[in-house]
N, C-alpha and C positions, 0 to 999 in steps of 0.2 A: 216676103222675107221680113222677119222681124226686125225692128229700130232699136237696136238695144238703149239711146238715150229715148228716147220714148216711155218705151217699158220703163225705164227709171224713173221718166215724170207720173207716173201714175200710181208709185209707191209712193210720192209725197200727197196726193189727193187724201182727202178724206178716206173714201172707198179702200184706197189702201194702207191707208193708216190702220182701219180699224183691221184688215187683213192680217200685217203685219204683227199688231198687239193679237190675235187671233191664233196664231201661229207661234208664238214665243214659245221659246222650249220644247216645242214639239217631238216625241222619242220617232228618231229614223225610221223606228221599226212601226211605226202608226202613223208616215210621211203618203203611201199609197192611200190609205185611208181617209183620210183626210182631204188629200185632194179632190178626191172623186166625190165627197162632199160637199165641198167648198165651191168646185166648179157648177153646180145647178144652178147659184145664185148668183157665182162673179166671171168672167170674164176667163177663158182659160191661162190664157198670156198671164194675167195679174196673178192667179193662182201661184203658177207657176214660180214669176217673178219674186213674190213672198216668200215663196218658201225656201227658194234657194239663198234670199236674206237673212230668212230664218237659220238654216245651215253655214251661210258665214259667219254670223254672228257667235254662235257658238264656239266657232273658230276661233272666232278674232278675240274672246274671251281671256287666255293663255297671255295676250298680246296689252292688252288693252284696259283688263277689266270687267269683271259681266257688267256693271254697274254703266258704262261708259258705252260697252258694245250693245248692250241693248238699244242704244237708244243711237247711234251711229248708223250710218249706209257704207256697203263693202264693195270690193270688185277680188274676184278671185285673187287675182295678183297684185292687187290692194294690202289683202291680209297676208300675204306671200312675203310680200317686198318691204311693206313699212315697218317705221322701228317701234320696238317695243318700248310701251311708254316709260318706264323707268327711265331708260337710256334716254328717251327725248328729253325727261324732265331732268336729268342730270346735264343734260349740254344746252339746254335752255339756260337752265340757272349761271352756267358758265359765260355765258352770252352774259345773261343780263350781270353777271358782276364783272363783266368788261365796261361797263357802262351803256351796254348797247339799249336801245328803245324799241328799233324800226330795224326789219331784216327783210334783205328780197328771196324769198327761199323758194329756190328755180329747180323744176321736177319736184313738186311737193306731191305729185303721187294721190292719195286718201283726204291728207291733211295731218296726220300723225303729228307730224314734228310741227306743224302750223299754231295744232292746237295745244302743246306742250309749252311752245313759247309765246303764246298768246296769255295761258294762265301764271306765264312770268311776267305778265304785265307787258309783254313786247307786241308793238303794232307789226303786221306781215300781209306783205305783198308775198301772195301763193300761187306758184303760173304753172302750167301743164299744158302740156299742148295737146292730152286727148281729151275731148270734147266729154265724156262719160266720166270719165276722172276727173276732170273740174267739176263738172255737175255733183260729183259725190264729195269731195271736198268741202264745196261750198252748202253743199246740206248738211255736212258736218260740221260747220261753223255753225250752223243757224240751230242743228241740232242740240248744240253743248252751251249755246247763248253766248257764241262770238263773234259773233257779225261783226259786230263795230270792232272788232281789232286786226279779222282779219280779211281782207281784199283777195279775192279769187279770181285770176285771170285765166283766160284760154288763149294760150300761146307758144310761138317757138323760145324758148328761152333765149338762146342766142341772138332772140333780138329785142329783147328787153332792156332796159337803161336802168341799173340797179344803183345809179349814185347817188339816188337821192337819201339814200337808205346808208343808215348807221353799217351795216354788215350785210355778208351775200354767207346765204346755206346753199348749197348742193350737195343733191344726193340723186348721183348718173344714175340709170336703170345699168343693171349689172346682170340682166338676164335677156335671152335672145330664145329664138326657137329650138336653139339648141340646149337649152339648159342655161348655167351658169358663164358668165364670163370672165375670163381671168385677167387677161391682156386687159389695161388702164388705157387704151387707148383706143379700144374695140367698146370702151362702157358709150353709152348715147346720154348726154354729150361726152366726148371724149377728154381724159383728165386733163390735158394739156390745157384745152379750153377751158377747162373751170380751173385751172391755176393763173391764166391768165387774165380771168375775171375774178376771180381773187386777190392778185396785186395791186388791182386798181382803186377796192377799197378798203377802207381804214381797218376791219377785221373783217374774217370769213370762217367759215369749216368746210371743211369738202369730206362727206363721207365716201367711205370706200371700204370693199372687202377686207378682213383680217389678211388676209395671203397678200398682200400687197407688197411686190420687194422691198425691201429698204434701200435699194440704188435708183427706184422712181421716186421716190419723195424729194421734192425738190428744199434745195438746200435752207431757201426763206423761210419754212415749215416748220413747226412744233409739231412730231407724232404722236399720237395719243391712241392705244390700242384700249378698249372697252369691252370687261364680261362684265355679267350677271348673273349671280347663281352659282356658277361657275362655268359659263358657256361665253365663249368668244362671239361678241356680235357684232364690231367693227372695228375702224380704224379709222378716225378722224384726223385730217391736215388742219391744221389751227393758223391762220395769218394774223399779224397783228400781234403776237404774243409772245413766244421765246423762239426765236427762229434758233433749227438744230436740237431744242428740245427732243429730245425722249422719253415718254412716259408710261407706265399702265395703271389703268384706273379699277378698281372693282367693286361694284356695287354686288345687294346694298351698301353703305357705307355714306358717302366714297370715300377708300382708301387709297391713297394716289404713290405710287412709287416710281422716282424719277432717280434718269440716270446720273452715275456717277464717273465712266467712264474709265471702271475697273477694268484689272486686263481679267481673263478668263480665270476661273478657281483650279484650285488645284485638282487632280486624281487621285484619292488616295482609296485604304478599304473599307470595306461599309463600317459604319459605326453603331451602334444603339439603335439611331433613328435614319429613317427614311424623310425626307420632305420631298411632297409630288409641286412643283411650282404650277399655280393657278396659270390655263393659258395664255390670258392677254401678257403676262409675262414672261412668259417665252416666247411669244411672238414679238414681241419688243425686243428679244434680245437682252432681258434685263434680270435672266439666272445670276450673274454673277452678284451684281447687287444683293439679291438674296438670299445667296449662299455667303458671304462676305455678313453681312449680319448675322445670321448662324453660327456662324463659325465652323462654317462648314465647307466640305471640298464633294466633288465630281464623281460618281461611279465608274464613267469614263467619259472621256472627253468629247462626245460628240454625245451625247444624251444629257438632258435635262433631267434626272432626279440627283438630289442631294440629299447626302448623309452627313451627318452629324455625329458628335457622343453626348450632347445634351440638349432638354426639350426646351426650346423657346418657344414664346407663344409670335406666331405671327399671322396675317391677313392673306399673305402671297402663297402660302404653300400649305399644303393637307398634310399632317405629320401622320408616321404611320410608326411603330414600335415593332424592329425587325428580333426574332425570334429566332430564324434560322438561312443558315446559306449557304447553299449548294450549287453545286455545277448543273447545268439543265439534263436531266433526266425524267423522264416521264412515269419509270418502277418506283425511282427513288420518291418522288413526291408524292403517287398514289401512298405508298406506306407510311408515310410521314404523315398524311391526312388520315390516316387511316387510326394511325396511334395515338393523333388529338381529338379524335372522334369526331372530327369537322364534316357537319353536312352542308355545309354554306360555303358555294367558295367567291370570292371576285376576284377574276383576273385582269390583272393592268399589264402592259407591256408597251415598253420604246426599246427600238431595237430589237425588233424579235418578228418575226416570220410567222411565229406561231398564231394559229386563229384562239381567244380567249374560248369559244363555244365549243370547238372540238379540242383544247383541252381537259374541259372543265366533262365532257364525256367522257373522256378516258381515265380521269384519274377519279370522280366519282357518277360509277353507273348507277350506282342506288343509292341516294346520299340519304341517312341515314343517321348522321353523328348530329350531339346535339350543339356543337360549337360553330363558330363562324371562323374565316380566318379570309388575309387578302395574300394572292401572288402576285409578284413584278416578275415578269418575263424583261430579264433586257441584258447589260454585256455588263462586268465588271473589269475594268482593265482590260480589253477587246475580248473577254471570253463567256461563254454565253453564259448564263449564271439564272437562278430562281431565288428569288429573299422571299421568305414565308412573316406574316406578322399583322397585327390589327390597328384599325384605325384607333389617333391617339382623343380620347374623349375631350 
């Protein structure tokens, strides 16, 4: 049976050094070839081993950077689970303008978030308690030339002494055999416990799922939900910093927009414009904020898009120029598309049952026209409705 930390010491040799640079980029569809190649002269395991490096790597690319992953070691649920660098170098830099130096970042995983705050100038104690996963971590310090900043331990977190240390990061695994985990207290280690080692020092972050209620964040806590791009990739507990805060951050940027503890916007009927609110703030809870600088009110009250009657430029929400609106029919709007000659459609929907793909079949089978155009599937004052209209340049 193979050693899988084994197999890993052997990608760091020479022998699989030059494997590995051997291997780079390699097209999938020339992966069988190759091997069968490669195996005359090396080792099958090592072969192997390479090349499936070679296909993280590629991976971890999206994540990381080619420039950075090339030169990294992965584990499937490595590239899976770690955060994407932007987001690390965004809460890194928040660290270190806390004043922090020195962080114990307990389940460091890859090294992701190690090596993000390491290039913030922060020294990091990195612990892991699977033996393959520290091994990869600490070749990934050695890989990126951070050894001296950052300290890789193989350990149970929970029995770590993190006080020596300016700040504690945690980031539970939030994945089991089952897939995803939702339940905060089913994560390994479970949140209670990294809020309890959290209070103990001077600042911390505890990442955690986007879905995260807001009746588990404990009240000591600054929330901080975080996209990129515009995709929701977590949800950060901040100790130490504005307890009760609520915020969403979005990068690139970062544009930060914190609550104000408006009451909900009004209802009224569509206006000119549409604003789709970037996720992290709606997950925060912080539509009304940005309807409230709009000047704008609710489609209906339990759905997040907002309309307006004039264009403001903002960070938090995709504006869209509505054209037309109607009650949901499926005759009504093939014809519609039909008389603006639209062969492009995109369909959005909150509040709506409908599937975007087998709409977008039925209202064009042969698309054909030479315009583009977006639909909102969702309710106007509780009734189902379609707004037809284009994104605002």
């Amino acid at each position: 049976m193979n050693d899988p930390l084994h197999t890993f010491a052997s990608l760091l040799t020479p022998e699989g050094r030059a494997l590995l640079d051997e291997v780079r980029g390699i097209d999938p569809a020339d992966e069988l070839a190759v091997a069968t190649r490669l195996r005359r002269d090396h080792p099958a395991e090592l072969v192997s081993a390479a090349l499936g490096q070679a296909r993280l790597r590629q991976r971890a690319a999206a994540k990381f950077g080619a420039e950075d992953a090339q030169r990294m070691f992965f584990t499937p649920n490595g590239v899976e689970q770690s955060t994407r660098a932007s987001v690390a170098a965004y809460r890194a830099q928040r660290l270190r303008g806390l004043g922090v130096s020195s962080v114990a970042d307990l389940c460091c995983g890859i090294g992701g978030d190690a090596i993000a705050m390491a290039r913030a100038g922060i020294r990091v104690l990195a612990v892991d308690r699977d033996p393959l996963t520290a091994a990869v971590a600490r070749a990934n310090a050695e890989a990126l030339g951070l050894s001296e900043l950052i300290e890789v331990r193989e350990a149970d977190v929970t029995q770590v002494d993190p006080s020596p240390y300016d700040a504690v990061f945690v980031d539970p695994a939030r994945r089991g055999g089952r897939g995803r985990i939702f339940d905060p207290e089913a994560y390994s280690p479970p949140l209670s416990w990294a809020v309890g080692t959290a209070l103990k020092a001077p600042h911390a972050a505890l990442k955690t799922a986007p879905g995260i209620p807001h009746e588990a964040i404990p009240p000591q806590a600054e929330a901080e939900w975080v996209s990129d791009g515009g995709d929701v990739k977590e949800a950060v507990l901040w100790f130490g910093t504005e307890p009760g805060l609520v915020r969403a951050t979005l990068l690139p940027g970062p544009h930060t927009l914190r609550a104000r503890g408006l009451p909900d916007p009004p209802v009224r009927t569509p206006g000119r414009y549409l604003y789709e609110p970037d996720g992290a703030v709606v997950r925060a809870h912080l539509v009304a904020e940005v309807a409230a600088d709009l000047d704008g009110g609710l489609l209906d009250e339990t759905i997040a898009y907002i309309t307006a009657d004039a264009l403001r430029p903002t960070p938090y929400a995709s504006a869209y120029e509505i054209t037309d609106h109607l009650p949901f029919n499926v005759k009504k709007l093939k014809a519609l598309l039909r008389a603006r000659e639209v062969g492009t459609l995109t369909v959005k929907k909150r509040g709506s049952a409908v599937e975007p793909e087998e709409l977008r079949r039925k209202v064009l089978p042969k698309p054909q026209g030479r315009n583009t155009a977006t639909v909102f599937l969702t309710r106007v004052a509780g009734a189902p409705a379609m707004l037809l209209g284009h994104p605002v340049r």
